[in-house]
Backbone as CSV, one residue per row, in Angstrom:
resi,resn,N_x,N_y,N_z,CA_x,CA_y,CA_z,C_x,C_y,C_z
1,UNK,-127.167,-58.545,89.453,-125.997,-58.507,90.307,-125.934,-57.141,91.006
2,UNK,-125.932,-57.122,92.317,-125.773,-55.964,93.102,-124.462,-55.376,92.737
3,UNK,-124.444,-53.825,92.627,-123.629,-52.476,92.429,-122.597,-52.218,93.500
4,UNK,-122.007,-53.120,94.446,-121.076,-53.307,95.560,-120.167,-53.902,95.261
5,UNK,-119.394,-52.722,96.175,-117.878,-53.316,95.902,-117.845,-54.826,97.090
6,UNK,-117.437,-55.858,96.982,-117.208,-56.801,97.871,-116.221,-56.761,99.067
7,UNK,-115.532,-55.930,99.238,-114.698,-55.418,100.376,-114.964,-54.401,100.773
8,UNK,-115.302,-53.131,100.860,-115.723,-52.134,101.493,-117.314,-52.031,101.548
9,UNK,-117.724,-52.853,101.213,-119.421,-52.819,101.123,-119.696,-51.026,100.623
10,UNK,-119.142,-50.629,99.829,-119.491,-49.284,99.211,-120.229,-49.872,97.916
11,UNK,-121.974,-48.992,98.041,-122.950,-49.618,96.933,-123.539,-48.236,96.073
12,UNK,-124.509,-47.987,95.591,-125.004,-46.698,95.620,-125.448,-45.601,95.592
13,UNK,-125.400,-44.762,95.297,-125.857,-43.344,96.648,-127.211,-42.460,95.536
14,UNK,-128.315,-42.304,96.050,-129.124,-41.296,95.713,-128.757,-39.792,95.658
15,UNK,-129.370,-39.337,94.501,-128.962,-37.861,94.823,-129.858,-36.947,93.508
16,UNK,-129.975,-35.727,93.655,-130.892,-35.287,92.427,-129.946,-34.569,91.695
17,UNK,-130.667,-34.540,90.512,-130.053,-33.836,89.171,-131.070,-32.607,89.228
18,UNK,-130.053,-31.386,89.337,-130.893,-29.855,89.304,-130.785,-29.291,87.942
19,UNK,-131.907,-29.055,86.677,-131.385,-27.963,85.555,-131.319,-26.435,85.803
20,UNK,-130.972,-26.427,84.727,-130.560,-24.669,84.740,-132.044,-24.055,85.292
21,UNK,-132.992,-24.917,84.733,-134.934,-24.000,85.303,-134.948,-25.019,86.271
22,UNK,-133.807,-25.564,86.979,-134.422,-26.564,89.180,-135.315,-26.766,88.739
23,UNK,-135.453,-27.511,87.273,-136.335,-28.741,87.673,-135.579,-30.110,87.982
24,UNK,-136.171,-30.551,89.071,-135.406,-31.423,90.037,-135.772,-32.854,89.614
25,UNK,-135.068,-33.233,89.229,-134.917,-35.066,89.111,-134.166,-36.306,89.784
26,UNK,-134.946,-37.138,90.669,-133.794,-38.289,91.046,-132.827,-39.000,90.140
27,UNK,-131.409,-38.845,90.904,-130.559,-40.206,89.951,-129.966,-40.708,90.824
28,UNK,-128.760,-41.475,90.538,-127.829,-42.429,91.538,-126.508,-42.512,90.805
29,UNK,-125.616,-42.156,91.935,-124.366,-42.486,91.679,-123.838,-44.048,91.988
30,UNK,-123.484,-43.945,91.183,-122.929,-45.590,90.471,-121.324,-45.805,91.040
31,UNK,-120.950,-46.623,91.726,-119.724,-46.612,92.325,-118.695,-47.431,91.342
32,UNK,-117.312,-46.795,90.832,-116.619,-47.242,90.007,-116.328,-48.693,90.353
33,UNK,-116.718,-49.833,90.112,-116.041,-51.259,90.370,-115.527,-51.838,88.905
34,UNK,-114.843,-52.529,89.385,-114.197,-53.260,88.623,-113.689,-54.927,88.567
35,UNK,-113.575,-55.712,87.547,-113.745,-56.988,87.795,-112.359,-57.163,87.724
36,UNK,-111.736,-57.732,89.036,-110.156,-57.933,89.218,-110.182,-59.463,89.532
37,UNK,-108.994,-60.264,89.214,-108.240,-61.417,89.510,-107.405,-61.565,90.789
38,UNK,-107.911,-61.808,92.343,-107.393,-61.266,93.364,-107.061,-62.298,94.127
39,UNK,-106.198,-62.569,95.064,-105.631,-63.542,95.877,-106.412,-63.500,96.810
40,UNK,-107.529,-64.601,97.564,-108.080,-64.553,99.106,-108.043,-66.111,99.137
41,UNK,-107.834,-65.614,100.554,-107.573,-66.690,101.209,-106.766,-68.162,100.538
42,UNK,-105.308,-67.806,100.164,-104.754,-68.265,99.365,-104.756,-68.730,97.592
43,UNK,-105.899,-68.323,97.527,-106.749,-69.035,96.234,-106.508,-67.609,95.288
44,UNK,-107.166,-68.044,94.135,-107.855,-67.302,93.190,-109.095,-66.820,92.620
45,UNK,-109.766,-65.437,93.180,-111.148,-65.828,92.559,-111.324,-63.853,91.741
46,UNK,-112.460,-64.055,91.184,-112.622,-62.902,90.648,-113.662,-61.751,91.285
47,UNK,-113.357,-60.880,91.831,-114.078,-60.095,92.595,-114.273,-58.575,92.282
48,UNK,-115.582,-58.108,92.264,-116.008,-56.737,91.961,-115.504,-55.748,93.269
49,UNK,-114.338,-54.965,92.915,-114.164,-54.244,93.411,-113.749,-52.654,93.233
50,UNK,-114.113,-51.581,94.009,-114.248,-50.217,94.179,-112.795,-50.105,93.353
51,UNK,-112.787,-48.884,92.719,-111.659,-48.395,92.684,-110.844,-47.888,93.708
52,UNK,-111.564,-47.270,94.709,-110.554,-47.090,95.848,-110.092,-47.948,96.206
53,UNK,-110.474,-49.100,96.466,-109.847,-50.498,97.150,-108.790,-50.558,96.470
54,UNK,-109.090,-50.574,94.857,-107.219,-51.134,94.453,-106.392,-50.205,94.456
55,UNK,-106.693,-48.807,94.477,-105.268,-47.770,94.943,-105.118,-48.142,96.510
56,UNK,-105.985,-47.949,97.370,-105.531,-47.976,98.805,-105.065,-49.391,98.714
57,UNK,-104.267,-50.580,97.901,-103.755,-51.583,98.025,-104.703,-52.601,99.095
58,UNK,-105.638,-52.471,99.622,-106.551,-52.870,100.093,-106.650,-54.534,98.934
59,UNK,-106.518,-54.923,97.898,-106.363,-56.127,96.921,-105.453,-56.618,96.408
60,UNK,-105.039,-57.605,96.546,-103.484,-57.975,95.993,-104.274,-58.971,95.011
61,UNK,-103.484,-58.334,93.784,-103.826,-58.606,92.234,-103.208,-59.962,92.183
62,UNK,-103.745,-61.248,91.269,-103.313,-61.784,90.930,-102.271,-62.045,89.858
63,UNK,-101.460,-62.674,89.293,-100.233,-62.719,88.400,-101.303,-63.400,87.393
């Protein structure tokens, strides 16, 4: 299962890990999602989404 949020298409991001002796290693930041109960398109379904999405109210939670 792809690492995307389903509404902001935010997936993600490369970047290196430096030690104290720069020796340099690739890693990836992992984008906070979360599995919410959300209203679309009148319905109910369950969707992986960013944490930003549910503060910026960008998801209306299901009851």
């Amino acid at each position: 299962m792809a690492k995307r949020c389903e509404l902001c298409g935010k997936g993600p991001v490369v970047g290196r890990n430096i030690s104290h002796a720069h020796n340099v290693t690739p890693r990836r930041f992992e984008p906070n999602l979360q599995r919410v109960r959300a209203m679309v398109n009148g319905g109910i379904r369950r969707l992986r989404v960013c944490t930003r999405c549910l503060r910026s109210g960008k998801v209306v939670k299901a009851a």
